[in-house]
NULONU-395724 format. One record per residue (C-alpha): residue number from 0; residue in three letters; x, y, z. Coordinates in steps of 0.5 Angstrom, whole numbers. Each point is the difference from the previous one (the first is absolute). Layout:
+-----+------+-------+-------+-------+
|  nr | rest |  east | north |    up |
+-----+------+-------+-------+-------+
| NUM |  ALA |     X |     Y |     Z |
...
+-----+------+-------+-------+-------+
% end
This chain:
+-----+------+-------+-------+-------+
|  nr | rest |  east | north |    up |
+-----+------+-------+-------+-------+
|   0 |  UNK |   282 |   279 |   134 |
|   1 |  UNK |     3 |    -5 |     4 |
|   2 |  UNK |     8 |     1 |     0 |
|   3 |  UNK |     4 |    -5 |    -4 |
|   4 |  UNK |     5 |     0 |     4 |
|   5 |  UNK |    -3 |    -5 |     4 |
|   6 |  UNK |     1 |    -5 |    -5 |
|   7 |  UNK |     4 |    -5 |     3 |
|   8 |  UNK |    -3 |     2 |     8 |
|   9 |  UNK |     0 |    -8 |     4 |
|  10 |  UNK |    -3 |    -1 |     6 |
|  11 |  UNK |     4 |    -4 |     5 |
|  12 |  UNK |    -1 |    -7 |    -1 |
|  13 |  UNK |    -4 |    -4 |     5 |
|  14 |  UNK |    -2 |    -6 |     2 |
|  15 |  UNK |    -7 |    -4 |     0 |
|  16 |  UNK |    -2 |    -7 |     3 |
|  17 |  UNK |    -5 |    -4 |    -4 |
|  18 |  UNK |    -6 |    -2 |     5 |
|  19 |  UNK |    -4 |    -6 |    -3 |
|  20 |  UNK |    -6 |     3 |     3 |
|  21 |  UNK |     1 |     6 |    -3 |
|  22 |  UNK |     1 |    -4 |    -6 |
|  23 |  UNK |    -7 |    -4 |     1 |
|  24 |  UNK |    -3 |     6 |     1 |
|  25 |  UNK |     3 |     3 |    -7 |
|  26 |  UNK |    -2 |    -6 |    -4 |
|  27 |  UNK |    -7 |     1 |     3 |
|  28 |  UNK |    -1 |     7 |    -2 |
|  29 |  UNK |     1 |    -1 |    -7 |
|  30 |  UNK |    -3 |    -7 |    -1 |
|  31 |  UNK |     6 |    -4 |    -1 |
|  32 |  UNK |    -2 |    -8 |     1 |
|  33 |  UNK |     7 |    -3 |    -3 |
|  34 |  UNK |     2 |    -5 |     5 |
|  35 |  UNK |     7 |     3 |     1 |
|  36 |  UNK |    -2 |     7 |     1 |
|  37 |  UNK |    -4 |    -2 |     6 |
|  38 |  UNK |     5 |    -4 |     3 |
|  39 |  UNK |     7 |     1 |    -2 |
|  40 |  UNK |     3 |     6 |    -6 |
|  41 |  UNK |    -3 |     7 |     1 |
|  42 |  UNK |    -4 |     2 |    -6 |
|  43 |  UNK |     3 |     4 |    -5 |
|  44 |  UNK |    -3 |     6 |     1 |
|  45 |  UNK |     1 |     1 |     8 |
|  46 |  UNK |     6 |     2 |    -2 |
|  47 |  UNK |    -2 |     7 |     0 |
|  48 |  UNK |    -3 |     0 |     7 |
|  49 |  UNK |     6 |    -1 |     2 |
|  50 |  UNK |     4 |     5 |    -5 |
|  51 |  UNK |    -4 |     5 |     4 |
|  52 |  UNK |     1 |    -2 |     7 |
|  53 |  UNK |     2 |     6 |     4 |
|  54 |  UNK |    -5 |     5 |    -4 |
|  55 |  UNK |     7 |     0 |    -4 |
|  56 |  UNK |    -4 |     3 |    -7 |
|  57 |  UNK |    -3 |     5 |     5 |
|  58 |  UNK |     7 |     1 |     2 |
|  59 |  UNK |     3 |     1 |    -7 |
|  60 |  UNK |    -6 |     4 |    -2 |
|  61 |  UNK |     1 |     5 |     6 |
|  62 |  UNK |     8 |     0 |    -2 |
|  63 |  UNK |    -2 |     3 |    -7 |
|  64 |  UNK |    -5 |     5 |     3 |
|  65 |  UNK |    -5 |    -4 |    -4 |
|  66 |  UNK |    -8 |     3 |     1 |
|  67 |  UNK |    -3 |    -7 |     3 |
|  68 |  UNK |    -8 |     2 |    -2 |
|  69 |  UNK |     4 |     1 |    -7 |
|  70 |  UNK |     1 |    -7 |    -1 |
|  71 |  UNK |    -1 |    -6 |    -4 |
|  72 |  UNK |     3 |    -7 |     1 |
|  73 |  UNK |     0 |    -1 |    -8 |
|  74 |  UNK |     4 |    -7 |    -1 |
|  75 |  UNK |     3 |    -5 |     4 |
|  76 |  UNK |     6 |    -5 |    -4 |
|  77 |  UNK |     3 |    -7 |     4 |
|  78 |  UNK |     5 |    -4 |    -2 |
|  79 |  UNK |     0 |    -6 |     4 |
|  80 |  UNK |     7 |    -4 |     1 |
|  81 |  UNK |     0 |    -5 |     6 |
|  82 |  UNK |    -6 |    -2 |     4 |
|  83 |  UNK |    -1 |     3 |     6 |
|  84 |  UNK |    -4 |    -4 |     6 |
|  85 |  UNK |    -2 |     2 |     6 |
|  86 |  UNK |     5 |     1 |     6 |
|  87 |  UNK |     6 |     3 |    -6 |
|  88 |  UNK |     3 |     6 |     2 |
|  89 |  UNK |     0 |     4 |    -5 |
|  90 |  UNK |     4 |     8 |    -1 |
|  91 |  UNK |    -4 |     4 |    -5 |
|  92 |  UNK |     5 |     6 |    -2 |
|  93 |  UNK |    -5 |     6 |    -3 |
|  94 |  UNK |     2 |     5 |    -5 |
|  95 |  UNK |    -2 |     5 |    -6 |
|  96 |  UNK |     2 |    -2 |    -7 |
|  97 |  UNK |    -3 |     6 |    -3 |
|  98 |  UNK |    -4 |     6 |    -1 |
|  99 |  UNK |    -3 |     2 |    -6 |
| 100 |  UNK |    -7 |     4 |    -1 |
| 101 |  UNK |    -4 |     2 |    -6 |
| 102 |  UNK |    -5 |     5 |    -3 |
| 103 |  UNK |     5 |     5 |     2 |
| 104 |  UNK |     0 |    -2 |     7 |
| 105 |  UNK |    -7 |    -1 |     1 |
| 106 |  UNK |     1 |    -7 |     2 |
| 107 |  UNK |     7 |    -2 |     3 |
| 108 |  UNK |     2 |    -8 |     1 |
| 109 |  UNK |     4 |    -3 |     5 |
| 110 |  UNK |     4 |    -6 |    -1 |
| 111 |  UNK |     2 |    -4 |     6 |
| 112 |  UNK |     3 |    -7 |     1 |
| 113 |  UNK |     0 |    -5 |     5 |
| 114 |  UNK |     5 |    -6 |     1 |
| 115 |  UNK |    -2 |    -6 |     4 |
| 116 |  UNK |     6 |    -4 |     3 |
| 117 |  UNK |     0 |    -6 |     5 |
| 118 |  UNK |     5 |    -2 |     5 |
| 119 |  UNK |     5 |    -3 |    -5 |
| 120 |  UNK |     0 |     7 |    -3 |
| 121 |  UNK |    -3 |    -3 |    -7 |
| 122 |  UNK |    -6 |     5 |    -3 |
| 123 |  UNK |    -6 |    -4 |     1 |
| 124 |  UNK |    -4 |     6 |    -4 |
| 125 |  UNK |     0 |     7 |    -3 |
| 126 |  UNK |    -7 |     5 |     0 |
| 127 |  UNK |     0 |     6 |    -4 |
| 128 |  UNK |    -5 |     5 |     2 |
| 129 |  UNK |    -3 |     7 |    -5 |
| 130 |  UNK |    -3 |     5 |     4 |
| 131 |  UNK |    -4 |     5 |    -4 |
| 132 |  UNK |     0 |     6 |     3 |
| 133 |  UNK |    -5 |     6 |    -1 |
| 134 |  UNK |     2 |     7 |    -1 |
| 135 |  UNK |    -6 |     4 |    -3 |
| 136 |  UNK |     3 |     7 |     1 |
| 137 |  UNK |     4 |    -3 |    -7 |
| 138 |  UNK |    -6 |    -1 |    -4 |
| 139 |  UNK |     2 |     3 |    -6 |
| 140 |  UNK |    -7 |     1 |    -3 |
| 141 |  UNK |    -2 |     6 |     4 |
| 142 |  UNK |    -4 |    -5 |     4 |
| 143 |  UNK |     1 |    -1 |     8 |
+-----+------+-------+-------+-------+
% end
């Protein structure tokens, strides 16, 4: 079982740079063809490329001793606020809001939070990630 006490755990803030080639590059990989997406505001969905800058959710998951083969990124939740646009500096805080599990332990889940701020210090956005973590040892039929 993963240790409740670990609900509130932060990581350090950190910064990112929004590249507009990297941007280009994202609206491409998923087949956005919105003008303004191309060329000025970043997707909505690239936040999540950079919540997860400096492999900071492997990171959480190796400080909560969480089995990375026992994984499962079960849902992804944003709340956009402001735009961003290529070339903002945007400082995500990471944290864990939560931890629960269900059948007896069988699947534990992790709830962590990013907040995405620009220079000015406004959010910009929220993402909240459920990871779903596997404990088959728990199995409460019998069956392993």
């Amino acid at each position: 079982m993963i240790d409740r006490c670990h609900i509130g755990l932060s990581l350090a803030p950190f910064k990112v740079t929004i590249d507009g080639e990297r941007v280009q590059l994202f609206a491409k990989a998923i087949g956005e063809t919105d003008p303004q997406f191309l060329n000025d505001i970043v997707p909505p969905t690239f936040l999540k490329a950079i919540d997860g800058e400096n492999n900071s959710s492997r990171l959480i998951l190796e400080m909560l001793n969480v089995d990375l083969t026992r994984i499962l990124h079960a849902e992804q939740q944003f709340d956009y606020l402001e735009p961003v646009r290529a070339g903002d500096c945007i400082t995500v805080d990471r944290r864990v809001l939560d931890i629960y599990d269900k059948r007896d332990g069988e699947l534990e889940f992790i709830v962590i939070e990013s907040v995405l701020s620009n220079e000015s210090r406004a959010v910009v956005g929220r993402a909240r990630q459920l990871v779903m973590v596997r404990n088959p040892s728990k199995r409460v039929d019998g069956c392993v």
